[in-house]
C-alpha positions in Angstrom: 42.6 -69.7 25.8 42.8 -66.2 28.3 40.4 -64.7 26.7 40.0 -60.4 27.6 36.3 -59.1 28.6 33.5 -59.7 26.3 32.5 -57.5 23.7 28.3 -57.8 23.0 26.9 -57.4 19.5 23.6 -57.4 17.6 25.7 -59.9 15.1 28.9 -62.1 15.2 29.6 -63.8 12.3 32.2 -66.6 12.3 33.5 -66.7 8.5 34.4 -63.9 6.4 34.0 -65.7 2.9 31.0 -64.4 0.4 28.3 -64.6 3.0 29.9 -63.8 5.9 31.1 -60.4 4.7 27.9 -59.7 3.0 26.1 -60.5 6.1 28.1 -57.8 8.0 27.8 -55.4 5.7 24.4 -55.7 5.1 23.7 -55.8 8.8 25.9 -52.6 9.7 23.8 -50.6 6.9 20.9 -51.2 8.7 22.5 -50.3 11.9 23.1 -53.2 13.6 26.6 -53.5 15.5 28.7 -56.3 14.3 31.5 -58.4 14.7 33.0 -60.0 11.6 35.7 -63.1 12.6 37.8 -64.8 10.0 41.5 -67.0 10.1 42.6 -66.1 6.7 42.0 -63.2 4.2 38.5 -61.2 4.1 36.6 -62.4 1.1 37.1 -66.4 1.5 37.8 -68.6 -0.7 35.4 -67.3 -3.9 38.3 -63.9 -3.7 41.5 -65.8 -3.4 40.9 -69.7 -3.8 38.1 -70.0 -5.8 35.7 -67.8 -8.4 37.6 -64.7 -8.7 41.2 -66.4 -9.4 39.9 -69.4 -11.3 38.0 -67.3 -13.9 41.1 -65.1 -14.4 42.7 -68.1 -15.7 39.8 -68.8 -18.2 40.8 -65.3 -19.4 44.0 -65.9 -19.7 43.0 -69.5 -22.0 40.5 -67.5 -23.8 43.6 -65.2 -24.7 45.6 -67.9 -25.8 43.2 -69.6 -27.9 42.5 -66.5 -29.4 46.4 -65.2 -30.4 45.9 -69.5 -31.5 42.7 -68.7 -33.8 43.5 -65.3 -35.0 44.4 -66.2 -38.9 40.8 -68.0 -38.7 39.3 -64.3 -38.2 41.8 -62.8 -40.7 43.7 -61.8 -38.0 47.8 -62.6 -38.2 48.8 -63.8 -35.0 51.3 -66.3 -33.6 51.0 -68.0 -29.9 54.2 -68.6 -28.5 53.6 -69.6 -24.9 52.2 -69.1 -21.9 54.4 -67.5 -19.1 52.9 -68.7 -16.1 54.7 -66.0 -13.9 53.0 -63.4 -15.7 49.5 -65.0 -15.7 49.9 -65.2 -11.9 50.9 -61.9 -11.6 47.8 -61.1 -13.8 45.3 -63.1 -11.6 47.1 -62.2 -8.1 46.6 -58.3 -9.2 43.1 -59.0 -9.8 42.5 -60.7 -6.6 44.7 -57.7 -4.6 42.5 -54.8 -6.0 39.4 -56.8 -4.8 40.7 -57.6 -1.4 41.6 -54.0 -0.5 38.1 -53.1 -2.1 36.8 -55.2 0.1 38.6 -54.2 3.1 37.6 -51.0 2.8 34.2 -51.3 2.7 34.2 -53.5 6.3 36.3 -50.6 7.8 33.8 -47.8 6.4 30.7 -49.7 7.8 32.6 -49.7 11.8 32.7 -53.3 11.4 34.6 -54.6 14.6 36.7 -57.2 11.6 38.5 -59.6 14.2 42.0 -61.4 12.7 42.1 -65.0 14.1 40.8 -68.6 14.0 37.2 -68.3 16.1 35.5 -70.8 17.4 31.7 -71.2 19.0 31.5 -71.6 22.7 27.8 -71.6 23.1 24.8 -70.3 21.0 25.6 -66.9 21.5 29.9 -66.5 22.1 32.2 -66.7 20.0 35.8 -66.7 20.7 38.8 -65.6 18.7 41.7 -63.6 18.9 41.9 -63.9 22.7 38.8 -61.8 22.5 34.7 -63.5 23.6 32.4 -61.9 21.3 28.6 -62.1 22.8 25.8 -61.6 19.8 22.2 -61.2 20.2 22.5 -63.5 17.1 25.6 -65.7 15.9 26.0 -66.6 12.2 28.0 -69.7 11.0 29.9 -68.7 7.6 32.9 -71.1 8.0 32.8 -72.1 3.8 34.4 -75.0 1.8 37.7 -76.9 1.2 38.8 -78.9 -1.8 38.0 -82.7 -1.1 40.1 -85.2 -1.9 39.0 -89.5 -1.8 40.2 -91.6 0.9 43.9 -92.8 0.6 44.4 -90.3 -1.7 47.1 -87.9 -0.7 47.5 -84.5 -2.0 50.9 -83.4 -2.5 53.7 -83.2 -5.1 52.0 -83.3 -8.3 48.6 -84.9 -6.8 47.2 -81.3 -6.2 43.5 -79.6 -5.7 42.2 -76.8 -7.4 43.7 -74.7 -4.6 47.4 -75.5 -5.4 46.5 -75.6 -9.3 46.2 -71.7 -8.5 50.4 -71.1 -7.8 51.4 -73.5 -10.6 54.9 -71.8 -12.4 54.7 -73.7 -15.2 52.2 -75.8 -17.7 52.4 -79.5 -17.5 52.6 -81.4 -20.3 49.9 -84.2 -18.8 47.2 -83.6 -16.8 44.6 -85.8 -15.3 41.5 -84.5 -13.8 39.7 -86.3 -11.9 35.8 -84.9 -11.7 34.0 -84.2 -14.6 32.0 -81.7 -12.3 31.7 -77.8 -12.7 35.8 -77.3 -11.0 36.8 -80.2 -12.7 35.5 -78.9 -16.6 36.7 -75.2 -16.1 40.5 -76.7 -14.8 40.4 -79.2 -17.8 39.6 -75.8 -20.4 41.8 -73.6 -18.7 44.9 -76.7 -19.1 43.5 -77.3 -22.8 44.0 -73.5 -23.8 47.4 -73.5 -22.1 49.1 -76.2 -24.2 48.3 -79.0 -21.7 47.1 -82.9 -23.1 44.5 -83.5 -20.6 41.8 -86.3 -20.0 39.2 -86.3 -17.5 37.9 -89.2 -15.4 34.6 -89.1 -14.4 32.2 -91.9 -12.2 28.8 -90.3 -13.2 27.6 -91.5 -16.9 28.4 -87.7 -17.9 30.4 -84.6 -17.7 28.7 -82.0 -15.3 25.7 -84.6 -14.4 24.2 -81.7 -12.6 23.0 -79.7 -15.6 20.2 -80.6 -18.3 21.6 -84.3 -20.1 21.8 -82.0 -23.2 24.0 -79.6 -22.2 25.9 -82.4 -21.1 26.0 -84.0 -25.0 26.9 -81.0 -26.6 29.7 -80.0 -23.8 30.9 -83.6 -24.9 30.5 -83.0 -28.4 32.9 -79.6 -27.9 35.5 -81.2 -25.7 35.7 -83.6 -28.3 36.0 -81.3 -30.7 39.1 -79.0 -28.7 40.6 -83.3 -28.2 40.1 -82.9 -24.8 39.8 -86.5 -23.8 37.1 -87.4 -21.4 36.2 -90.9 -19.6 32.5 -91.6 -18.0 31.3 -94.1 -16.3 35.2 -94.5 -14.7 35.9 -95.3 -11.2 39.2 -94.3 -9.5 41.6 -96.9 -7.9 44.5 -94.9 -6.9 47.1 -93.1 -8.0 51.2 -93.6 -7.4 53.4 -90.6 -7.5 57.4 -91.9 -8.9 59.4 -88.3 -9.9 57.8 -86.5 -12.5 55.0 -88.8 -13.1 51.9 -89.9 -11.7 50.3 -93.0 -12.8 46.6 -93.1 -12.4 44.8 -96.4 -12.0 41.3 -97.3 -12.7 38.8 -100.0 -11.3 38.9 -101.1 -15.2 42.7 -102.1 -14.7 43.6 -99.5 -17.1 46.4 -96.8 -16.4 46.6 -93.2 -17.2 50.4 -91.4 -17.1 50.1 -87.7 -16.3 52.8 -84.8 -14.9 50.1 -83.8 -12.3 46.9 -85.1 -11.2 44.0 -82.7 -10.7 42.0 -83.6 -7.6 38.3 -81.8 -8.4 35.7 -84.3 -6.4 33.9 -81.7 -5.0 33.8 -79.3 -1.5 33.4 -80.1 1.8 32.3 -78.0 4.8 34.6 -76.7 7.3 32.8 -77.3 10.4 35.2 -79.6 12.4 36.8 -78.8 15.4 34.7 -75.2 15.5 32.8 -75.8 18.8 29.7 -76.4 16.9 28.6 -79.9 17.7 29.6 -79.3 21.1 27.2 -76.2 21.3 24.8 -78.5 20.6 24.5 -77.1 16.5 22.5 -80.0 14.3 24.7 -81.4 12.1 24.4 -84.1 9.1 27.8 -85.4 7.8 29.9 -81.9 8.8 27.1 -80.3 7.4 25.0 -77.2 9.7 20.9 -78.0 8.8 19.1 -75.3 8.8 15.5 -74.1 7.3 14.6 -72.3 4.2 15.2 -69.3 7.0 18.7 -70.4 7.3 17.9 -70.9 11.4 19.8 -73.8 13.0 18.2 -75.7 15.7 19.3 -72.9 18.2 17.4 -69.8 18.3 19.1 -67.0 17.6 22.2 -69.2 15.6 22.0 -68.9 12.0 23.9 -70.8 9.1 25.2 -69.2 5.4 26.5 -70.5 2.4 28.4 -73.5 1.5 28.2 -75.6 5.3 24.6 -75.5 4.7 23.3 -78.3 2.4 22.8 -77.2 -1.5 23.7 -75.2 -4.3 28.3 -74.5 -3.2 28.0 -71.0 -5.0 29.6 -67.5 -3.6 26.4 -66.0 -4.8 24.3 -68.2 -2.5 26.1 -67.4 0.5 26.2 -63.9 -0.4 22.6 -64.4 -1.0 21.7 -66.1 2.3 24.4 -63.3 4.4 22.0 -60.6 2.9 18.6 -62.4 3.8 20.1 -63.2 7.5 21.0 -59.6 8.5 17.9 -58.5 7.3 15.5 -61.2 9.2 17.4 -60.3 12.3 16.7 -56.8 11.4 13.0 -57.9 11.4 12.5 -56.8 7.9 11.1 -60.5 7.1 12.7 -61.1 3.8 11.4 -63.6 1.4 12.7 -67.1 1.6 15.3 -67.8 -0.9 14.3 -70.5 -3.5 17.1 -73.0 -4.6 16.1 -73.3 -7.9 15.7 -69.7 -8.2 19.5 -69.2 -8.3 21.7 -68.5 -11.4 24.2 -71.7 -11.8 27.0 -70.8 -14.4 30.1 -73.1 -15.2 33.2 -71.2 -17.1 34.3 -73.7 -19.4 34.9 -73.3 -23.2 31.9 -73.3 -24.0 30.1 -71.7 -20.8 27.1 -73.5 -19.6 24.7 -71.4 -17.5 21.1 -72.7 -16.4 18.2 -71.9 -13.8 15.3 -73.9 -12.8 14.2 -77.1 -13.6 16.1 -79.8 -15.9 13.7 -81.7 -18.3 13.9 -85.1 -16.4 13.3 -83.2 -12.8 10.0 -81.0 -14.7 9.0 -84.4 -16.1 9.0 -85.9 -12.5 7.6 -83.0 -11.0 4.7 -81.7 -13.8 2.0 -84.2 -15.8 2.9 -82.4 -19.4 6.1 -80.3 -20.3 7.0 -78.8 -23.1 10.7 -78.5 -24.0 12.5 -76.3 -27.2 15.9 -76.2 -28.2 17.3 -73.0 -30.0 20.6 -73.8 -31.8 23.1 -70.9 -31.8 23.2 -71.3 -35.4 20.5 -68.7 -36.2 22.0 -66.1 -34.3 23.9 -63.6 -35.9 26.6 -62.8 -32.6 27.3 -66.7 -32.5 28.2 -66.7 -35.7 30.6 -64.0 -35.2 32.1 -65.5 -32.4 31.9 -68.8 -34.2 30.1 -70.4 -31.4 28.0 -74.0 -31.0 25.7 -74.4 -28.6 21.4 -73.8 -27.7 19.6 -72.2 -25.5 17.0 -74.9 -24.0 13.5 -73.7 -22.3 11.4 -76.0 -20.1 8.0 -75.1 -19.7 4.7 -76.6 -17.8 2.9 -77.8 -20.5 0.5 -74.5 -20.9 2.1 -72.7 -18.4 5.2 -71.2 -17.3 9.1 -71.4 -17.9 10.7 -74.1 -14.9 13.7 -73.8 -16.6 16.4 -72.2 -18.7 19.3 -74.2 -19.9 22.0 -72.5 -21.8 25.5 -73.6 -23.6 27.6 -71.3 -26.1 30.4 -68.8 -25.7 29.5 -66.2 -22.8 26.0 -67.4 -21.8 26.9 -66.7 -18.6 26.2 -63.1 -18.9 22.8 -63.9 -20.0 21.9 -65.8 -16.7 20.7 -62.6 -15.5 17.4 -62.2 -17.8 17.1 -66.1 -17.4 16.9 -66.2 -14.0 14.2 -63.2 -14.0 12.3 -65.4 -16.4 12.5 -68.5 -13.9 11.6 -66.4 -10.9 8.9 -64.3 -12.0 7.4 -67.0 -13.4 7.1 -65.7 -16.8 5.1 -67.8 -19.6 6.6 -67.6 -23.2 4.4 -64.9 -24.6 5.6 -62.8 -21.9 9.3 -63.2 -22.6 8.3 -62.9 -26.7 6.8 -59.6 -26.5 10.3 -58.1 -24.9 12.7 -56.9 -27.3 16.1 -58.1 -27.5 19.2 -55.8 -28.5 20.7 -57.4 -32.2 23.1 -59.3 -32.8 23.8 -60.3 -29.4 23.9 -63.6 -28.1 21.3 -62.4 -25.4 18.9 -62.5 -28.7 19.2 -66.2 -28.4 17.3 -66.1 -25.5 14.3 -64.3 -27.2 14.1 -65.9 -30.0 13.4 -69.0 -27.9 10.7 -68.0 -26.4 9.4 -66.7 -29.5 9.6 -70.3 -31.2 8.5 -71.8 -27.3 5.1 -68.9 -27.7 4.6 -70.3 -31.4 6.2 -67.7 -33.4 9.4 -69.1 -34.1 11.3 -66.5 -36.6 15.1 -67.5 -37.0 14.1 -70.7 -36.5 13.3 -73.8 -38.1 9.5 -74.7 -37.1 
């Protein structure tokens, strides 16, 4: 590569996905000068692969099932299909208006935004676009791609999440195979759109990451919708012969689908970017770095999902945030895993902080656990919704965990993760008021019951 002259920064960021950006925009408002580098479109893969276009489709589902459910609410509607075209042109919109949002913000903060594939030279270069950019400080914000399982090619109708996104029409059959947070949400989204889909899952569970009762009860409605789930089943392969793919099991058994759904997870995209080379730690293609997100280089710093943990948009936006202000010297306070909001999109939404019972029973000598069932609340009811909100407490102490499951408890993740982060005990959380009906009421009324005052509950 002829590269020009350098260019010296306070910042260069490699990566302009959901920590990237926010780290440049964060570090321009407090006046540092910055150089933002990224191969494909500003805002990563959460704008235009991943959260933003994904939960546009959930919409879209929760719109069918609705025109689906309306004589149920006295309601006369009919479903007649879904037009792919026009959900795409739904979802791309969405995704447009965001990008340009977002491009507009980099060019009003003087942002030097650099088009090309970059790539680190040493521990303070990094060179793209023909250009070297020097920092003071380089931060690594490279992201994620869809993994797929050794001799398993994608292509045709063996496809990832990201080609799932361009689909022009619903199959008939699908198999997805991961029973993890992508894998649920694509298995709804197909469900609501017509599709007869079955899951395949290795873990004992769906979504083994989350509390084992969520887990039950996200069973129980997936049952319920007759979308067909199998745990504890290990992948042999799959053959691709026209229209149909032909899954195959360790069991021997065999599952016909018109596309397979390949949701095992993210990896990071680190290879062939110069880090090793600079002489970057690494652990399988992952960057290490400390609760500080430093690498083993001073002055190189690591964001979001190449750095081991939690693969969530708002953890690299997070981290992007924390890292322009430490090199500001504003000494942020470290960023606490558990602290951060985890939601999952399905029908019904799971969203959780903290602690799972079985990790504050490893960790604590007593805990105390209660389970409110969305069947006392008034909004749940309306919205004819089945699901709990689950506290975890130290036994005499605080809240180590919030554990949610019911139509749009996502949106109360918010007061939950307050509650886990503040440290709040029960009769804290009791004494606040909580709008009615809402399903955010659920949330109270747990810790009511949790402080010994249960009300719409059964002691």
């Amino acid at each position: 590569m002829s590269a020009e002259a350098e260019s010296t920064f306070d910042v260069v960021i490699l990566g302009g996905g959901s920590g990237g950006y926010a780290c440049a925009l964060r570090s321009a408002e407090l006046g540092l000068s910055v150089a933002l580098v990224e191969k494909a479109k500003l805002g990563g893969t959460c704008l235009h692969q991943g959260c933003i276009p994904t939960k546009a489709l959930l919409h879209a589902a929760e719109v069918a099932d609705s025109a689906r459910d309306g004589e149920h609410f006295g309601v006369k509607t009919t479903f007649e299909s879904v037009d792919m075209s026009g959900v795409n042109r739904y979802k791309d919109g969405v995704v447009a208006r965001l990008h340009q949002g977002l491009q507009g913000l980099v060019s009003s903060r003087q942002i030097d935004y650099v088009e090309g594939e970059g790539r680190l030279v040493d521990a303070h270069t990094v060179e793209a676009a023909g250009r070297r950019l020097v920092g003071r400080h380089v931060v690594l914000a490279t992201g994620s791609y869809a993994k797929s399982l050794p001799g398993l090619e994608i292509s045709g109708r063996i496809m990832t999440s990201e080609q799932a996104l361009t689909l022009d029409a619903v199959p008939p059959r699908v198999v997805v195979l991961g029973g993890g947070v992508i894998g649920v949400e694509f298995a709804s989204v197909f469900k609501s759109f017509g599709s007869e889909v079955t899951i395949i899952e290795a873990l004992p569970r769906l979504v083994a990451a989350e509390d084992e009762a969520v887990s039950k009860q996200l069973e129980r409605s997936f049952r319920k919708r007759k979308i067909s789930f199998r745990t504890g089943a290990r992948f042999a392969g799959a053959e691709q012969k026209g229209d149909v793919v032909t899954v195959s099991l360790e069991s021997g058994d065999t599952i016909e689908a018109d596309l397979l759904l390949v949701a095992v997870g993210r990896g990071p995209v680190t290879s062939g970017l110069g880090y090793e080379e600079a002489g970057v730690a690494m652990d399988r293609g992952y960057v290490l770095a400390d609760d500080r997100c430093r690498t083993n280089i001073e002055g190189v710093f690591a964001v979001g999902d190449i750095v081991p943990g939690l693969q969530l948009a708002h953890r690299g936006f997070a981290q992007g945030i924390f890292v322009a202000e430490e090199i500001a010297g504003l000494n942020p306070p470290a960023i606490e895993e558990l602290g951060i909001p985890r939601v999952t999109y399905c029908d019904p939404e799971i969203a959780s902080v903290g602690l799972t019972e079985a990790q504050a029973r490893e960790k604590y000598a007593e805990v105390e656990t209660y389970d409110y069932n969305l069947g006392g609340n008034g909004r749940s009811q309306i919205l004819q919704t089945q699901g709990f909100v689950k506290l975890v407490r130290e036994k005499d102490g605080p809240v180590v965990g919030v554990h949610m499951i019911g139509a749009r408890m996502g949106e109360q993740v918010g007061e939950a993760q307050l509650i886990y982060n503040w440290e709040a005990l029960p009769s804290d959380v009791a004494q606040l008021i909580h709008a009615h009906p809402t399903q955010n009421e659920a949330l109270g009324e747990a810790h009511l019951a949790l402080a010994g005052k249960p009300l719409h509950a059964h002691a």
